[in-house]
N, C-alpha and C positions, 0 to 999 in steps of 0.2 A: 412304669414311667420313671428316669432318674431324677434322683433329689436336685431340684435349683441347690446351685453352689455358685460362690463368687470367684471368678478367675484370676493365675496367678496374673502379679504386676507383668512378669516376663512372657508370656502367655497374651496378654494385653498388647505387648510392645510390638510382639511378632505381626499379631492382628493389623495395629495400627501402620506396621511399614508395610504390609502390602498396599496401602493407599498411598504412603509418601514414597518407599523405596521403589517403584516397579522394577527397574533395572539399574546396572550399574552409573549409567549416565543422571540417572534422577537423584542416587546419591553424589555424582558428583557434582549438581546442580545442587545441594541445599551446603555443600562443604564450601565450594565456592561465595556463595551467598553469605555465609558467614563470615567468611573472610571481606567481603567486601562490606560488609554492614560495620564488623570491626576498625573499618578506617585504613586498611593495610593501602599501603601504593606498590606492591609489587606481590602477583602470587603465581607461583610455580606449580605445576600438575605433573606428574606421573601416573602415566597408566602401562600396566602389564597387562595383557593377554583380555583387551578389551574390557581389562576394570574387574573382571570378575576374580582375577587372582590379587589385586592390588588396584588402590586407590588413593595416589597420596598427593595432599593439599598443602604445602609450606607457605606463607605470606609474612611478611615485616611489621606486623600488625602490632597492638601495644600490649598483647597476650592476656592471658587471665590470670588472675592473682590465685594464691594458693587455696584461699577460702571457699573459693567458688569453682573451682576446676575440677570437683567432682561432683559438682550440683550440672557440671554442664552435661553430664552424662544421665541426670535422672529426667523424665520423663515430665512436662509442661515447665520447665524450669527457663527462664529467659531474662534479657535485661533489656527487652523492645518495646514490652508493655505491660503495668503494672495491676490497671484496673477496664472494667467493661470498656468504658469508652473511650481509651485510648483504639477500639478497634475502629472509631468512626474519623480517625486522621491517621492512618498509619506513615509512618517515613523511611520506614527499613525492609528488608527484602523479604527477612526472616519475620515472625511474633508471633509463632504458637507455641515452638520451646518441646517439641518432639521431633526434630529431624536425628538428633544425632543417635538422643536414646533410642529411635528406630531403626536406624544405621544398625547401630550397639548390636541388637539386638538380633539379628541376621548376620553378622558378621564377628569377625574379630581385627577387634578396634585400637589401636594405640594412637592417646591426645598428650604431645608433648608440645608445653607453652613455658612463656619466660614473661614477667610485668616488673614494672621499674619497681615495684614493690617490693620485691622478694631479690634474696642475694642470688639464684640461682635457678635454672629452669627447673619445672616438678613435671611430670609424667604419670598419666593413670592409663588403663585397660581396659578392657571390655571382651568376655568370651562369650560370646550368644546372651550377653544382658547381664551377665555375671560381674560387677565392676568390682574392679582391685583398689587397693589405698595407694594416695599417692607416693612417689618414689621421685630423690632425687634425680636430674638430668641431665641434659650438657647442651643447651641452645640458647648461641648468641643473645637472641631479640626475637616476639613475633611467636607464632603457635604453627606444628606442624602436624596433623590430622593422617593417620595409615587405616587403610579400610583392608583387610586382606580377607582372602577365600569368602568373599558375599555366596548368600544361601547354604551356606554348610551345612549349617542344621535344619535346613527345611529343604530337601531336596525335590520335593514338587515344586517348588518356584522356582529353583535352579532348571530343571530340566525345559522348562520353557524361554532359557536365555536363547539367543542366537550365538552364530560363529564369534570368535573376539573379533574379528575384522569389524564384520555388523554392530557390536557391539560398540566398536571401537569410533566408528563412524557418527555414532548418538551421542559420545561423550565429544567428539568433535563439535558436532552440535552443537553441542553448553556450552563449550569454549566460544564461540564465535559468537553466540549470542552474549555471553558475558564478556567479551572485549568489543562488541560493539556499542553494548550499554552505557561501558565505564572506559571514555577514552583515557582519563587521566593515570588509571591504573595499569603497569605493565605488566603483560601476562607472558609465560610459554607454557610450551607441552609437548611434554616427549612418550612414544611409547613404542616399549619393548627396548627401553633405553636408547633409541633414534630419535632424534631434535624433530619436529613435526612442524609447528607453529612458534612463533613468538611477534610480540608485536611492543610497540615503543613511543609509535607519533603517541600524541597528545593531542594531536585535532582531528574532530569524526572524518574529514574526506579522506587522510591518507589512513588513518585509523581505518576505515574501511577496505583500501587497497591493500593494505596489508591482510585483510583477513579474509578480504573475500575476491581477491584480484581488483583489477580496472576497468575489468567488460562494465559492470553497472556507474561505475563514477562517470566513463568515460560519454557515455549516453544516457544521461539522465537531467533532468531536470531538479533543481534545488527551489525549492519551498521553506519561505518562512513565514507564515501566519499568525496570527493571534496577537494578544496578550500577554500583561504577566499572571493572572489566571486563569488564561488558556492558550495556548498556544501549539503550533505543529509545525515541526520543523525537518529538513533531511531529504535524500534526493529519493526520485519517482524516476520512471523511466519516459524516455519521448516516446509518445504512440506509435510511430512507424517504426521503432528499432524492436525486431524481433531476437531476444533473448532466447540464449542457447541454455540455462539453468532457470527452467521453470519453478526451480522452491526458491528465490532471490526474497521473499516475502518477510519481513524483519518491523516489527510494531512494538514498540518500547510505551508502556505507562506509567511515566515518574521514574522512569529508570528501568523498569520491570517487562522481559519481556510473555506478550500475551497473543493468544488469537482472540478474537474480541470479530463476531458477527457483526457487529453494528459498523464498526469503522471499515472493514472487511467490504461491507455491500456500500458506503459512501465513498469508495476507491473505484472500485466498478461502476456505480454509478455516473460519478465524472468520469469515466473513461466512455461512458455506453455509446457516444456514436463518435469517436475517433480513432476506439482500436478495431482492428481487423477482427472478426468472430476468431473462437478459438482462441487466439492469444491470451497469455498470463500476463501479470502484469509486474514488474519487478518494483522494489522500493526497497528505502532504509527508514523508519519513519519516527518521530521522537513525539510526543504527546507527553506534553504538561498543564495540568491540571489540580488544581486546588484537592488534596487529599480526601477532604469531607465529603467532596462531589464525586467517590468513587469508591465500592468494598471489594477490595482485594481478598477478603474471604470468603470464598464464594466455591473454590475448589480445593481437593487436598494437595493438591501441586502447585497451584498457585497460578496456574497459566491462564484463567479466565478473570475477569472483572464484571462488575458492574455498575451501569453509571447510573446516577441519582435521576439526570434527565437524558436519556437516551438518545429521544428524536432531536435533543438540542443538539447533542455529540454528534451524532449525524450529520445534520445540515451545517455543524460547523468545520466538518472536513472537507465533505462533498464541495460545499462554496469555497474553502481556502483552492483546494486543489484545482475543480474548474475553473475560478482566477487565475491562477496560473497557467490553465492548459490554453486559457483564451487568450492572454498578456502577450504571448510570443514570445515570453522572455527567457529565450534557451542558454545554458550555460554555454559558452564556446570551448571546445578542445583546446583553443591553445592558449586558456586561462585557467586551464585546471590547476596549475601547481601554485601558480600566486592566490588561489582562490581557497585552498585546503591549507597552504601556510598562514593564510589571512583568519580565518575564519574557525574557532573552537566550540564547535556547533556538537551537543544540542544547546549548547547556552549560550552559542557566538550570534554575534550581527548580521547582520544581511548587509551583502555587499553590492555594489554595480558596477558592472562591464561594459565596457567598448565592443559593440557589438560588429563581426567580420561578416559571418553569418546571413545571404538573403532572407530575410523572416518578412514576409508582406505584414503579419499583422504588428510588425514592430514599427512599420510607415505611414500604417493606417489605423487609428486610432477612432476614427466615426463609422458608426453602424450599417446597413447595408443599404445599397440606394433603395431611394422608395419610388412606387409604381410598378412594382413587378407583381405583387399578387393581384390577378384578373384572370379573365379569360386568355390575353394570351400566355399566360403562366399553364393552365390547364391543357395548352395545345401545344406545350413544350418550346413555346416560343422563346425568345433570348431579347430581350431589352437593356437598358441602359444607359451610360451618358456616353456620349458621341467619344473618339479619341483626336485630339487636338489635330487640328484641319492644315494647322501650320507645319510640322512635322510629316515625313513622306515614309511610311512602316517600311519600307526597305533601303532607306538610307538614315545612318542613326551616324556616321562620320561627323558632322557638325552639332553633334549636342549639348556639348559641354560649349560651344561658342554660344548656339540659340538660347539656350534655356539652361542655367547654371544647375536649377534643380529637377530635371528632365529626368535623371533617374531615380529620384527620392519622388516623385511623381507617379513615373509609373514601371514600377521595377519590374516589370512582364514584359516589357517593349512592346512591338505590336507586330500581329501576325504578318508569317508570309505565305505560308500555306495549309492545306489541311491533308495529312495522310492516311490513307487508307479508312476514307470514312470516321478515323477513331480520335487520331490525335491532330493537335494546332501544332502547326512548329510559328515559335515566334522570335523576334533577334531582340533585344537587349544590347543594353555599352557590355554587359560579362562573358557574351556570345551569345549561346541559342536554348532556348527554352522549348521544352516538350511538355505538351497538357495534355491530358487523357479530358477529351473535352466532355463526356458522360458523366464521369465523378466530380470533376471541376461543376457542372451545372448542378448535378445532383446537390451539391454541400450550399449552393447559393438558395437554393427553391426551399432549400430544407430550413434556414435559418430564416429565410422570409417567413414560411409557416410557423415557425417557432413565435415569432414577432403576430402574427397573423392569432394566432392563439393567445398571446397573452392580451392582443384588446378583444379579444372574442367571438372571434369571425371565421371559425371553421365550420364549414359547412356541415348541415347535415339532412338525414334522407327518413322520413315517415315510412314504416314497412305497411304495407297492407295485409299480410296478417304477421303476428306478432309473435315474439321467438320467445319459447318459454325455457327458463332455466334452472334446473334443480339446485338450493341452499340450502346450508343450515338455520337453523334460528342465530345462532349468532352474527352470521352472515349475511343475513337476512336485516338484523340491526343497523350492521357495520353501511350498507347498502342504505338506509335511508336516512342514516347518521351523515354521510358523504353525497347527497343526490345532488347539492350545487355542484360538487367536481364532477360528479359524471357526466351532468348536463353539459359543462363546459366541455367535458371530450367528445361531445355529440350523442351521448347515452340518454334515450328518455325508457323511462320504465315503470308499471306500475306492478300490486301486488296482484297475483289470480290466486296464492292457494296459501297455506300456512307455509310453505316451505319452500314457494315457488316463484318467480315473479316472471312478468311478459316484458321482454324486451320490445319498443313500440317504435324505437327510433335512434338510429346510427351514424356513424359518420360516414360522410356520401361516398367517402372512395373506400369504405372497406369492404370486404367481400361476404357476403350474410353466412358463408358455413366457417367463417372465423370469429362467430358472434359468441357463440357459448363458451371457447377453452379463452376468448381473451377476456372476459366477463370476469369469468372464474380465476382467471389470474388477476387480475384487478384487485377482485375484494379480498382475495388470497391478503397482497399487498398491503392493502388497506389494514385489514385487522394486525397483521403483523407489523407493519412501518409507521403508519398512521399516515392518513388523507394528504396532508401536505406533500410528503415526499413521491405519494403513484403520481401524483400530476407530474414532477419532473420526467421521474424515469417513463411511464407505459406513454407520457407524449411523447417522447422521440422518439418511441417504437412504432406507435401510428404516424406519427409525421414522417419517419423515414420511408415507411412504405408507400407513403402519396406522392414524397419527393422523386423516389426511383422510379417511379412511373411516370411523372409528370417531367425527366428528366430528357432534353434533348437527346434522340436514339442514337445506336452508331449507323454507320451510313447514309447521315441525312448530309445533303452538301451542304455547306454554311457560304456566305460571301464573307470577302473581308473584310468588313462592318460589321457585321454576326460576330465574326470571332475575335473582332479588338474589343466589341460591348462584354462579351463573356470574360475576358484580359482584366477589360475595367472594374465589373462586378466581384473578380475574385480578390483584386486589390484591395477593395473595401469589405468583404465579408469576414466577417471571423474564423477561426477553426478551418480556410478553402487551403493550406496546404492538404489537409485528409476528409476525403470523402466520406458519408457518415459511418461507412462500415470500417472503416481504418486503414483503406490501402489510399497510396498517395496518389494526388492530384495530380501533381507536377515537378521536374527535377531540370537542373540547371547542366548544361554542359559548357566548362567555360572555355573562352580559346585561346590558352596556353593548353587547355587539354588535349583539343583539336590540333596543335601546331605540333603535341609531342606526337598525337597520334601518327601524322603525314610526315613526321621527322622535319618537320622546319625546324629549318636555323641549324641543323646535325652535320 
């Protein structure tokens, strides 16, 4: 057996950069990071042949002094943190103090800096961890950082690079998460000596257009929540607009960006019954939070977090976001550029618009009518309040005389007919509205049962014999830790075996051979989320399935009294522009659209 011996420091270093270096984009993510930790407002990139032949970082930063410019090359060496607990506030990007000497170490390194301290800039080296003594230099102001031939000396890690393009693509990557981090800081990047990016606003909306186009600004909703020790700010996409760049996905904490599960599934969860199945969901997203209540050391990249209280973090994105997805309060297009000049976000105000935009739930601010959950709810019936007896639904020419606020009333107008068994057409003073009257009814029945469950009133069905379901003992705990929420979702259950329990009673519209896998996903939920949040999310998945069936069919005739009450219900309901699956309800055709159509006036 060989004798334990203790490894070289260099030997060490290599070790530790296959955790922080994986490829070229990951050093150029902590070169970066440095630079911006140092305070620089301007930092420059070059990349050759995807980072792997060359890597170089210049910023205006305030450099490093001669004494300390070759400690930045040695291994746990930093000026982020001094002692243990400075790890339970951190404020910088960087604070372990081995990125570079891991760099170093895999590659050949040249760090030329200049500090108001010293008459002159100084330069040191690095050949696979071998550092040189410093050496006079010639730079202005600011430090500039050259990675060249990464993997040299470790050619097993090298051969698992990809093409430079590919490569080149990752270190793009970093770029654009680090200029959307730091709008204040101006960034470019060239490579192969070709201009690629560069970016300049100083406010995150054009900040973003610059880096990532206009498709997500231009459809998106803007979010700002919280506190000043909590807070979540940055645009989210409207549910109906389907995104052509399914990775748009961008979460910053305290500056830093992370994939973070927990925030991750409270984005999905407020979307769960307004996006379409399938769809992704785009965002730019800023989270600030008190330091103490987060360790960022938790990976050797640095890309994951964890938070002190998780299920708080949770419920407080999920509620910031569904507030706004229920508010109606969508950005308009043609306030985008006063809105992104206006506003220096993630640390700008929240501002308010004049809204152009039809949004019913921006008109209707009271809950849904009541008297709809009964029997005739269950027979797909359509109730509601009558629509104004003074008013004639096919003649809306005198509205603005009758009733000044006739269309702040009822922004649907009121039908004229029904086509094709599927949809209302109804006239409005904007012209003519089209309703998909199935979705349109589905999202009102749906929000009733929502309402209908939170006082406690969903039914449910006794089996006559009893559906048993395989657990674990944990599972098994979690399951009688939580048995007030499962009652409330119509679950009774007792125990039959050590590992097992009888499912005794369900909710009356679900199907008994969907008893076992949604059980099992349940307590799945449970153990992982905790109890509070399956109530949110596994209710709208059984109440959507009661809704859609309980949902007016296509082909039923309606009278036009049927179809002005379903007009008036969607006015007041929340969320009835999209049905609970995410496709829309209804869309407006106006008539200057119609006159260009028929070439009036041409």
């Amino acid at each position: 057996m060989p004798n334990i011996k203790p490894l070289s420091d260099i030997l060490i270093s290599q070790i530790a950069a296959g955790e922080v270096v994986e490829r070229p984009s990951s050093a150029l993510k902590e070169l970066i990071e440095n630079s911006i930790d140092s305070g620089a407002e301007e930092i420059n990139i070059s990349i050759v042949e995807g980072g792997i032949r060359e890597i170089r970082v210049s910023d205006n930063g305030p450099g490093i002094p001669l004494n300390e410019i070759k400690l930045a090359l040695s291994r746990h060496a930093t000026s982020k943190i001094s002692e243990l607990t400075d790890l339970e506030s951190i404020h910088s990007l960087g604070f372990r103090g081995e990125a570079l000497a891991s760099i170093a170490s895999v590659s050949q390194l040249n760090l030329s800096s200049k500090h108001s301290s010293d008459d002159h800039a100084w330069e040191i080296s690095a050949n696979g961890g071998r550092v040189s003594e410093p050496k006079p230099s010639a730079l202005a102001i600011g430090s500039v950082v050259t990675v060249s031939n990464l993997y040299f000396n470790t050619p097993a890690r090298k051969k698992f690079l990809r093409s430079p393009n590919t490569e080149y693509g990752h270190c793009d990557e970093v770029y654009k998460q680090a200029a959307l981090a730091n709008p204040t800081i101006r960034f470019s990047i060239t490579h192969n000596g070709k201009p690629r990016r560069r970016t300049q606003a100083d406010v995150i909306g054009m900040r973003i257009q610059e880096t990532l186009g206009s498709e997500l600004t231009d459809t998106s909703i803007w979010i700002n929540e919280g506190s000043e020790a909590l807070s979540i700010k940055g645009f989210i996409q409207q549910p109906a607009y389907d995104s052509k760049n399914k990775d748009t996905q961008y979460l910053f904490i305290n500056g830093r960006f992370v994939r973070d599960r927990v925030i991750s599934h409270a984005i999905r969860q407020a979307f769960n019954d307004v996006l379409h199945h399938g769809k992704s969901i785009s965002y730019v997203l800023f989270v600030q939070i008190d330091p103490s209540l987060v360790d960022v050391n938790v990976h050797p990249r640095k890309t994951e977090v964890r938070f002190r209280e998780s299920q708080a973090m949770h419920q407080f994105v999920f509620h910031a976001i569904e507030k706004k997805l229920s508010s109606g309060e969508w950005l308009p297009h043609q306030n985008i550029h006063s809105f992104f000049t206006d506003n220096a976000a993630p640390g700008g105000s929240q501002h308010s618009f004049s809204q152009t935009n039809l949004r019913l739930s921006d008109r209707y601010t009271q809950g849904p009518a009541s008297g709809f959950i009964g029997s005739e709810l269950t027979l797909g019936g359509i109730k509601g309040p009558d629509a104004p007896k003074q008013h004639d639904p096919k003649d809306i020419s005198n509205w603005s005389q009758s009733d000044e606020n006739i269309e702040n009333k009822y922004p649907l107008g009121f039908a004229l007919a029904q086509l094709s068994g599927v949809y209302i057409l109804a006239q409005n003073q904007d012209g003519l509205i089209i309703v998909d009257m199935h979705a349109a009814h589905e999202r009102i029945v749906y929000e009733h049962l929502k309402t209908a469950l939170e006082l406690k009133q969903i039914p449910k069905q006794s089996l006559l014999i009893p559906i048993n379901v395989t657990v674990s003992l944990g599972q098994m705990a979690a399951l009688h830790e939580n048995e007030v929420l499962l009652n409330t979702l119509g679950f009774e259950f007792s125990t039959s075996g050590p590992e097992s329990v009888a499912i005794r009673s369900i909710p009356s519209f679900l199907e008994q051979g969907q008893v076992s896998e949604l059980m099992l996903s349940v307590i799945k939920d449970i153990v992982d989320y905790g109890g509070s949040r399956v109530l949110e999310e596994h209710r709208n998945e059984i109440l959507s399935t009661l809704a859609c069936h309980s949902a007016v069919r296509a082909n039923r005739k309606l009278t036009t009294e049927e179809m002005n009450h379903l007009l008036r219900d969607m006015e007041q309901t929340e969320r009835s522009d999209q049905c609970n699956h995410g496709r829309p309800t209804w869309f407006q055709i106006s008539l200057s659209e119609l006159d260009h159509r028929f070439m009036r006036g041409q």
